[in-house]
C-alpha positions as CSV (number, residue, x, y, z in Angstrom):
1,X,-13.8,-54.3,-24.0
2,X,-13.8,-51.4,-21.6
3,X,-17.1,-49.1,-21.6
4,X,-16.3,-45.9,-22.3
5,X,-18.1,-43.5,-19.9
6,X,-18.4,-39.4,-20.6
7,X,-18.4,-37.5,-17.0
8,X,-18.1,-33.8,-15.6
9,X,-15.2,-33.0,-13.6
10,X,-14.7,-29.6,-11.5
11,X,-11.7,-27.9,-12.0
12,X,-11.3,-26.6,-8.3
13,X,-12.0,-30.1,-6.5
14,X,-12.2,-33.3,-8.8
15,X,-15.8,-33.1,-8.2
16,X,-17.7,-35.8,-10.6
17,X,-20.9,-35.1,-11.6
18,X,-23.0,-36.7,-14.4
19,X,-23.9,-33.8,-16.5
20,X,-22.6,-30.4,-16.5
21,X,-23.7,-28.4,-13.4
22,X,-23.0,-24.1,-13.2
23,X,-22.1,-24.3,-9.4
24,X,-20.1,-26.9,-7.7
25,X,-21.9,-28.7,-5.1
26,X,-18.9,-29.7,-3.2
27,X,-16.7,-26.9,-3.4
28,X,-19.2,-23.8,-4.2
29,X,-17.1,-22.4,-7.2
30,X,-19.0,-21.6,-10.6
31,X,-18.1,-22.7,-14.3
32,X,-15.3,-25.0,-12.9
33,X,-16.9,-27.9,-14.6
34,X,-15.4,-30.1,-17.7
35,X,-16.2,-33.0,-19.8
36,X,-14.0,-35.6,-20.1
37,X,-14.2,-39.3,-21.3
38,X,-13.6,-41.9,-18.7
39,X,-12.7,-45.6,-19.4
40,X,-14.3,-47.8,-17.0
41,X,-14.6,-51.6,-17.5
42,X,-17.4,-53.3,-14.8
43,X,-16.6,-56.9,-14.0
44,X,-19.0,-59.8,-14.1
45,X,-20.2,-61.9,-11.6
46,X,-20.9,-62.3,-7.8
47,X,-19.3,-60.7,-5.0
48,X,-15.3,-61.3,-4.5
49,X,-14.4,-62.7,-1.1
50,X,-11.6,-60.5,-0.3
51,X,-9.7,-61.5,2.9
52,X,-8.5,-58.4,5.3
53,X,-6.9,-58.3,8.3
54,X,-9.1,-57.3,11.5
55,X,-8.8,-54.2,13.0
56,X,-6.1,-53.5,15.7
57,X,-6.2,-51.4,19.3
58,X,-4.5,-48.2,18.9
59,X,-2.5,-50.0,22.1
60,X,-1.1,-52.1,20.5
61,X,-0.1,-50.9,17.0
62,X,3.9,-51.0,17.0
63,X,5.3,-47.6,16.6
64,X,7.7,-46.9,13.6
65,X,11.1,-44.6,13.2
66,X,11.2,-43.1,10.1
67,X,15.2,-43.3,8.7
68,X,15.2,-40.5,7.2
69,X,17.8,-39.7,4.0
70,X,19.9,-36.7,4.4
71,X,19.8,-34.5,0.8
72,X,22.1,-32.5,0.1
73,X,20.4,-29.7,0.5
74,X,20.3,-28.4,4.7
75,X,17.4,-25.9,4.1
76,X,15.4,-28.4,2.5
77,X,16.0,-30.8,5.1
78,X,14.8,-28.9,7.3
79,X,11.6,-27.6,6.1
80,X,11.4,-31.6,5.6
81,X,11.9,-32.4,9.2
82,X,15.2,-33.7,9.1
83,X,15.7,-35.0,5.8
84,X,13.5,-37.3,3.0
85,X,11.1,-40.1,4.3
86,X,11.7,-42.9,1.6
87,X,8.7,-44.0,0.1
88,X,7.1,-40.8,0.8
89,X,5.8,-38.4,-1.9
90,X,6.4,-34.8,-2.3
91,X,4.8,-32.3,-4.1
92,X,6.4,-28.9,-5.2
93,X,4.3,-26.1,-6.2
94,X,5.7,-22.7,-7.4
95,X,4.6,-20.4,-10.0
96,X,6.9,-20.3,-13.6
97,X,10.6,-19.7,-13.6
98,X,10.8,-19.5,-9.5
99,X,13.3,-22.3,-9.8
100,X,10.9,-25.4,-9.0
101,X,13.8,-27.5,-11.8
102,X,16.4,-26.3,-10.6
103,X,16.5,-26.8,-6.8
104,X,15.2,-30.4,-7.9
105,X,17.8,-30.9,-10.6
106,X,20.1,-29.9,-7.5
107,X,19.0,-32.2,-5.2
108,X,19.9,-34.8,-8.1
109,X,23.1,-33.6,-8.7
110,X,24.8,-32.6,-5.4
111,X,27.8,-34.3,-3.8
112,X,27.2,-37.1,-2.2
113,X,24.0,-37.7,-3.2
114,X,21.8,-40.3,-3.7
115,X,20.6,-42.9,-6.8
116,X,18.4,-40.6,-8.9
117,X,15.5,-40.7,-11.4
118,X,15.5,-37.6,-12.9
119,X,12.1,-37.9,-15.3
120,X,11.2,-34.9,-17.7
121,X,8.2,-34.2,-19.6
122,X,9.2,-30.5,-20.3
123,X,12.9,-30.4,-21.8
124,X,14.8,-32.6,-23.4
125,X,17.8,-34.3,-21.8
126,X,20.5,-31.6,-24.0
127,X,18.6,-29.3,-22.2
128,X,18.8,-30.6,-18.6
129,X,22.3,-31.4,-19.5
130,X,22.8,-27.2,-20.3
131,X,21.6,-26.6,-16.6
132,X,23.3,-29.4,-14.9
133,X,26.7,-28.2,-16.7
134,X,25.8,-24.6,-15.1
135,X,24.9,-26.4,-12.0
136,X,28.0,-28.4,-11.6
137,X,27.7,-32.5,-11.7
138,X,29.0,-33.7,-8.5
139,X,26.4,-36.8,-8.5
140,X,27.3,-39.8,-11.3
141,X,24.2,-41.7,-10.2
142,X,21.6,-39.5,-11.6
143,X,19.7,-40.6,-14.8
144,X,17.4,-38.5,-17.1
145,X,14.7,-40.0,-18.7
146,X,12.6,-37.9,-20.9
147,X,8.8,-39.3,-21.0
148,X,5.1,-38.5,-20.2
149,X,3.5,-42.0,-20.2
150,X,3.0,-43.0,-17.0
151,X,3.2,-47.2,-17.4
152,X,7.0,-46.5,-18.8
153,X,8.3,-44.5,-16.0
154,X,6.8,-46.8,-13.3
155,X,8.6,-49.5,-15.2
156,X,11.8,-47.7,-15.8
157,X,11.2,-47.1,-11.8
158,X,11.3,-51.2,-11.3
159,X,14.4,-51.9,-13.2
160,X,16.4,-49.1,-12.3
161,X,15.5,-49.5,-8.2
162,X,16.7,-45.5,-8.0
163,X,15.8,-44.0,-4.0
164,X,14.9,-41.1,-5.0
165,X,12.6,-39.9,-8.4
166,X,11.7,-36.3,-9.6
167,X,9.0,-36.3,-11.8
168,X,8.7,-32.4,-13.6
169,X,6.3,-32.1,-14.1
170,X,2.8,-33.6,-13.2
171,X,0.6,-32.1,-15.3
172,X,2.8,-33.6,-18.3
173,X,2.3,-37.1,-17.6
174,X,-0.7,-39.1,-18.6
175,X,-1.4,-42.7,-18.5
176,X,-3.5,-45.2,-20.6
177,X,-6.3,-46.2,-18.3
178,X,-7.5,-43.0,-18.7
179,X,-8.5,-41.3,-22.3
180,X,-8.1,-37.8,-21.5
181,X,-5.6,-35.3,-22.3
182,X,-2.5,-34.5,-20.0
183,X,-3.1,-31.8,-17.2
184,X,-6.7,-32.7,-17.4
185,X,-8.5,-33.5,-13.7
186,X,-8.9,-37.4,-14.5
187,X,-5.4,-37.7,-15.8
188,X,-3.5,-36.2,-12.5
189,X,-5.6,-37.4,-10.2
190,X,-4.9,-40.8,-11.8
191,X,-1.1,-40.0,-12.0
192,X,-0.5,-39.0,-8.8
193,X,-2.4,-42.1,-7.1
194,X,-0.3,-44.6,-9.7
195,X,2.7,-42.7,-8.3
196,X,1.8,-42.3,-4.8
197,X,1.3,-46.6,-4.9
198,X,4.4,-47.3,-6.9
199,X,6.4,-45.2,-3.4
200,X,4.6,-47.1,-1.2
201,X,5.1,-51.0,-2.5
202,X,8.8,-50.1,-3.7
203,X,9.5,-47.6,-0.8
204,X,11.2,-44.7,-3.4
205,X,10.8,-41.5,-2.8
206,X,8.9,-39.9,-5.3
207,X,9.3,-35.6,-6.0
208,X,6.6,-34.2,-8.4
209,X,6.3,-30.7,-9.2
210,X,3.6,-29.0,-9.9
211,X,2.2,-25.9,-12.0
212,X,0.2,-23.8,-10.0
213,X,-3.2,-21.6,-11.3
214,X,-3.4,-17.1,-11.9
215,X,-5.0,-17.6,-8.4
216,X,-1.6,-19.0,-6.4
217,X,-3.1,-22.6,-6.3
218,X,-1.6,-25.7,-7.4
219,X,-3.2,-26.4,-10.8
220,X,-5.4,-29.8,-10.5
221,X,-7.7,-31.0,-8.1
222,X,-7.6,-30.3,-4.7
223,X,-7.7,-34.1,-3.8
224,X,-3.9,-33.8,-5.3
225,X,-2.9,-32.3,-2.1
226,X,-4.8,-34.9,0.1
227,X,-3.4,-37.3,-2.0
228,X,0.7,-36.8,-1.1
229,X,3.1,-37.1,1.9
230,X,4.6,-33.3,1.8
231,X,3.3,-30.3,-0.2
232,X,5.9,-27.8,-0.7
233,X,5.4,-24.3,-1.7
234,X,8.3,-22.3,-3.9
235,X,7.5,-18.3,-3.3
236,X,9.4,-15.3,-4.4
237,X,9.7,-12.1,-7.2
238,X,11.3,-12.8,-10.3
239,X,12.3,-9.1,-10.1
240,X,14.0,-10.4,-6.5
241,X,16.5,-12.6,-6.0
242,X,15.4,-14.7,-2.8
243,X,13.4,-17.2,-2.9
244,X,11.3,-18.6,0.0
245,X,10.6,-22.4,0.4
246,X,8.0,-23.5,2.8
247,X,6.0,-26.8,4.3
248,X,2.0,-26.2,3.4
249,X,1.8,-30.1,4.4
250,X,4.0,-32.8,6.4
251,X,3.0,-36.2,7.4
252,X,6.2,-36.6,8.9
253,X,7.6,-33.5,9.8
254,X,6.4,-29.5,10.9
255,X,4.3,-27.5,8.6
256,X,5.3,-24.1,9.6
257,X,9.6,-24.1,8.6
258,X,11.0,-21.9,6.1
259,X,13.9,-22.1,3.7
260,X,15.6,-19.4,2.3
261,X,17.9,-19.5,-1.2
262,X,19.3,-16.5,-3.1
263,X,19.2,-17.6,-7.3
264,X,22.8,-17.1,-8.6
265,X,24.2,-17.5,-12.3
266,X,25.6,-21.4,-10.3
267,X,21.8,-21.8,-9.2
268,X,20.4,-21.7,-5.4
269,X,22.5,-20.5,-3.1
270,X,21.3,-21.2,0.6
271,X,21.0,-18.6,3.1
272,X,22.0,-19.8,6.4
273,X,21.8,-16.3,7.9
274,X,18.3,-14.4,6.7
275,X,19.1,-11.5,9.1
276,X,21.6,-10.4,6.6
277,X,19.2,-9.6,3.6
278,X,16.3,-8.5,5.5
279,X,18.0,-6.0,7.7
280,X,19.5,-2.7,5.7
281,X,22.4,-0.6,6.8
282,X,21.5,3.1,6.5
283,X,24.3,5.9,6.8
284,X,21.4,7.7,8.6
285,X,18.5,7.1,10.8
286,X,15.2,7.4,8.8
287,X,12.0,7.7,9.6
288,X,8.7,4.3,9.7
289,X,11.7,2.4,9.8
290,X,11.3,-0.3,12.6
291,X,13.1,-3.8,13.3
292,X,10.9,-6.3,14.4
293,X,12.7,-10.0,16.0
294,X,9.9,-12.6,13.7
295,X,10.2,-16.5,14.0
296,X,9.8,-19.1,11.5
297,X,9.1,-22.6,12.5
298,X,12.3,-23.0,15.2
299,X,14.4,-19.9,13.3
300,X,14.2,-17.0,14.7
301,X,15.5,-13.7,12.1
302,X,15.1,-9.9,12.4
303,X,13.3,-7.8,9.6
304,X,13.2,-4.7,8.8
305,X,9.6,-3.1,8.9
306,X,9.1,-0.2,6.3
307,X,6.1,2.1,7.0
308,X,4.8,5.5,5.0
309,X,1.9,7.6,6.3
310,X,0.8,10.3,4.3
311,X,-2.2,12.6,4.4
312,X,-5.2,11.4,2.4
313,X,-5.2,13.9,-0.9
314,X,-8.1,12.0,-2.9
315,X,-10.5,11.8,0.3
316,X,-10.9,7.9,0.7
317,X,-7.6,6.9,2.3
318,X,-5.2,4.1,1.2
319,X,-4.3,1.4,2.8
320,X,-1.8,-1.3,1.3
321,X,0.6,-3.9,2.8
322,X,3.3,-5.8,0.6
323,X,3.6,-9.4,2.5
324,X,1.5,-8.6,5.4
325,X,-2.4,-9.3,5.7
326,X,-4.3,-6.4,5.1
327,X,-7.1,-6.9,7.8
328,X,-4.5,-7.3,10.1
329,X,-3.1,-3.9,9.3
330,X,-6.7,-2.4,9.2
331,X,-7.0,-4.0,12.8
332,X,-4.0,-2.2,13.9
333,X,-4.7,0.6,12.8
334,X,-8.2,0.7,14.7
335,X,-6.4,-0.3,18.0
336,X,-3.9,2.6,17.3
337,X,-6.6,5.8,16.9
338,X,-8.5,4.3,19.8
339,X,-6.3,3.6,22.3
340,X,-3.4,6.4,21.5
341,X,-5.3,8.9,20.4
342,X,-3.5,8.7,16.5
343,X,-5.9,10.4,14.0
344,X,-5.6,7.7,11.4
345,X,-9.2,7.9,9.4
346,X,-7.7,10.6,7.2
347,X,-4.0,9.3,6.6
348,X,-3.0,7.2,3.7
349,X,-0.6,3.8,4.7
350,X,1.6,2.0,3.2
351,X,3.5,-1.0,4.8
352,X,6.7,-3.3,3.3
353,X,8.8,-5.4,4.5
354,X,12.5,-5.7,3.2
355,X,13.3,-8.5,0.8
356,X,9.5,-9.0,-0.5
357,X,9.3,-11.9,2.6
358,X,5.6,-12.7,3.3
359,X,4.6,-12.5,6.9
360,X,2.7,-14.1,9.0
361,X,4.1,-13.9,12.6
362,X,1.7,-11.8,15.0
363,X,5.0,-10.9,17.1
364,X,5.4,-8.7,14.5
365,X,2.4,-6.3,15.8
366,X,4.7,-4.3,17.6
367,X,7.0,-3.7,14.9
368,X,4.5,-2.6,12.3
369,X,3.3,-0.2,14.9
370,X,6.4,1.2,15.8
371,X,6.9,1.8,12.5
372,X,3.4,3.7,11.9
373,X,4.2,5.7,14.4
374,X,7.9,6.5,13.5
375,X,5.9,7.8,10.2
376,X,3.0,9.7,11.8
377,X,5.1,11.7,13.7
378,X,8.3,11.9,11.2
379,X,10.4,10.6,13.6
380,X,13.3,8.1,13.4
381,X,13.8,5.7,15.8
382,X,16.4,5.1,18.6
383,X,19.3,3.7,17.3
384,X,19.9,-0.5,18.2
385,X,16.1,-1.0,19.0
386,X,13.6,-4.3,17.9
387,X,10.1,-4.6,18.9
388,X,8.7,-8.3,19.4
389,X,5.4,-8.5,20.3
390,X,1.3,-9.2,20.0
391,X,-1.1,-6.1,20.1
392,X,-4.7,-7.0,21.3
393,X,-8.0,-4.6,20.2
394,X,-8.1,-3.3,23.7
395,X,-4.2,-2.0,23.3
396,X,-2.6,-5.0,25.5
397,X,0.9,-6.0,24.8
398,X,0.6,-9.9,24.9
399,X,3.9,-12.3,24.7
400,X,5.1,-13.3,21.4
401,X,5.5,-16.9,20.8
402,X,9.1,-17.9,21.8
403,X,10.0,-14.7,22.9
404,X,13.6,-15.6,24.2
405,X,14.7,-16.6,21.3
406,X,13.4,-13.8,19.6
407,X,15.7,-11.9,22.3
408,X,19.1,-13.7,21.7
409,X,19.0,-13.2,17.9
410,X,18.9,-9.4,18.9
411,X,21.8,-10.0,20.7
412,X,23.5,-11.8,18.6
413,X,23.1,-9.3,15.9
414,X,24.3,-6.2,18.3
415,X,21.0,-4.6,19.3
416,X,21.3,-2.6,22.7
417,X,17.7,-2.9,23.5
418,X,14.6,-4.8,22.8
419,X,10.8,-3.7,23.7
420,X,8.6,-6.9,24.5
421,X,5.3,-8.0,26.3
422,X,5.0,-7.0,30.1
423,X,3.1,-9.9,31.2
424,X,6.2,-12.3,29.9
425,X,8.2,-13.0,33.2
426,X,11.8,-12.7,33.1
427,X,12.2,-15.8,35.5
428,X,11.2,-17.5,32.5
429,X,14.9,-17.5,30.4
430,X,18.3,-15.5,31.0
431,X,19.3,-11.9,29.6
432,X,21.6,-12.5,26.9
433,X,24.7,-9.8,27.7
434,X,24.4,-6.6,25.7
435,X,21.4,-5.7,25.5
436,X,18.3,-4.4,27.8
437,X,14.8,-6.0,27.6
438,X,12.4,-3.3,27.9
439,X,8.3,-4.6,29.1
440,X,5.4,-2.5,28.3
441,X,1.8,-3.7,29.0
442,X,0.0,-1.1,26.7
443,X,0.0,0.9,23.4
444,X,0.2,4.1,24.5
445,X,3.6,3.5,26.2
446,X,5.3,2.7,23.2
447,X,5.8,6.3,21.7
448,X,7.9,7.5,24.8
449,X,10.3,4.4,24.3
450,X,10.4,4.5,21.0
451,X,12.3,8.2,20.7
């Protein structure tokens, strides 16, 4: 009979610990630690003699190419790498109603797609049926199965020989070799390592989705992440109606692509062109508005940068940024009262950026200042002009990453003029027709180009 062992887990890492500790020694975080009852059976007897291959020279391990399935989904494929590794594992993190089931009841159900698995612990199947009616069935291969123990589903996984499996969600399941509750740390670290084994010996992809914690973390241990192929993160306002998908983690692929999908009364909708909802069309110029040409994995878009200074009224001033890091903007703001003479210590700022994107492209330096100083001064800026650029603390204008393509999707979206780095040589690509590259090399140039 299996001996039943009692052992603290933390909360934050999977940390085991015999008895319950206030600070976690691997990880650092306090009260993160709970009991739970383990099942562990020792085995009798001497040593096994276990027979394993020797090791090989990295010289002469035989490469392999990864035949990728194509979903039917193109921005998922992309933030993918080119489409679904089979036998790989993907993990989908996103915070309550952001549409984690429904782009993966999608992916199930879209023309031309492939066998399916479609395993729910959450709703019934006359509910996924309600959604997949909205949705529009265009796949007759996809089968719901409604469970949460673990040994069923793998089996249902063996008879059924599906290539591709969405499990919704992980923290529902829970298995028998472990006598804990569902969601607990034991029971999803125990899950997911069944899971990720059952991909690798049957080669079936596997797509779990995961809750995440108050914090923005994907609820479990963190050895869940280190655990999977590809961790996906599903971002976006439930008072918006884009949502943002992008790679935290790739094996197999690039971990810094984005995909875009407006949520419609049909479901996601992809965007194939995100200038068009992070650009506005104003009947007249306004003021700490700037356009900034940003680039996301190998896309490049234009934003719109929104900007509002304002004299500090309660003494302390304000500073606070909605998708863009705040010591970043605190940074900027530094570089801008020291090297262009701006007296910023007494304003209050406020910085946005259209369709609640977050941003973390430092091209976009020159476009939050341009903005700030559009603002300070109360003036708008000259009509048909992006910014794309890196600002250094001693007021350089460095390159941005990628720069020329940065430059043709301002021409291809009508802008007459772009401002960019200096030390970026033009030899380096062709001037796209219609529009003029401007180069500065400092800060303080940018004011007298900007009006």
């Amino acid at each position: 009979m299996a001996k039943v062992k009692t052992a603290y887990f933390c909360s934050a890492c999977g940390h085991e610990a015999p008895k319950w500790m206030g600070k976690c020694p691997a990880c650092g975080e306090w009260n993160t630690f709970t009991q739970e009852v383990v099942s562990r059976e020792k085995g009798r007897g001497g040593m096994a003699t276990v027979v394993v291959s020797p090791p090989t020279p990295v010289a002469q391990v035989k490469e392999q190419d990864y035949s990728r399935i194509e979903l039917g989904c193109p921005e998922l494929n992309r933030v993918l790498g080119g489409g679904l590794v089979p036998g790989s594992l993907v993990l989908l993190g996103g915070e309550p109603g952001i549409g984690k089931s429904t782009l993966s009841l999608q992916i199930a159900l879209a023309e031309g797609a492939i066998k399916t698995l479609y395993v729910s612990g959450e709703e019934s199947p006359e509910q996924i049926k309600m959604r997949a009616q909205r949705i529009g069935i265009h796949n007759q291969e996809c089968y719901i199965y409604a469970d949460t123990l673990l040994e069923n589903i793998v089996a249902q996984i063996a008879a059924l020989k599906p290539t591709l499996v969405v499990v919704d969600s992980i923290q529902t399941l829970s298995s028998q070799a472990v006598d804990s509750s569902p969601g607990s740390v034991s029971q999803i670290r125990e899950c997911t390592a069944m899971l990720l084994q059952c991909a690798k010996q049957s080669g079936t992809s596997i797509f779990i989705i995961g809750h995440i914690t108050k914090d923005g973390a994907i609820a479990g241990p963190k050895i869940l992440e280190h655990i999977v192929d590809v961790v996906l993160q599903f971002e976006g306002d439930n008072n918006n109606v884009y949502r943002f998908l992008r790679g935290i983690k790739n094996r197999f692929g690039p971990t810094f692509e984005i995909g875009i999908f407006e949520m419609r009364s049909e479901g996601l909708v992809e965007v194939e062109n995100p200038s068009e909802i992070l650009l506005s069309h104003y009947e007249e110029p306004l003021s700490g508005v700037a356009v900034g040409a940003a680039l996301e994995g190998v896309r490049p878009y234009l934003i719109e940068t929104q900007a509002l200074v304002g004299n500090a009224a309660y003494g302390t001033p304000q500073r606070s940024s909605t998708g863009y890091d705040l010591k970043r903007l605190g940074m900027l703001l530094a570089v801008l009262e020291k090297r262009v003479g701006m007296k910023m210590f007494s304003k209050d700022v406020f910085l946005n950026f259209a369709g609640g994107l977050r941003i973390s492209d430092t091209g976009l330096d020159l476009a939050v200042v341009a903005s700030i100083i559009s603002s300070y001064f109360d003036r708008p800026l000259a009509h048909g002009v992006c910014c794309a650029g890196e600002i250094g603390l001693s007021g350089e204008i460095r390159p941005a990453p990628r720069t020329e393509q940065r430059i043709a999707e301002a021409a291809r979206l009508g802008f007459r003029r772009i401002i960019v780095s200096g030390y970026l040589p033009k030899t380096q690509f062709k001037t796209p027709k219609g529009i003029e590259i401007v180069q500065i090399n400092r800060l303080d140039e940018l004011p007298g180009i900007l009006f």
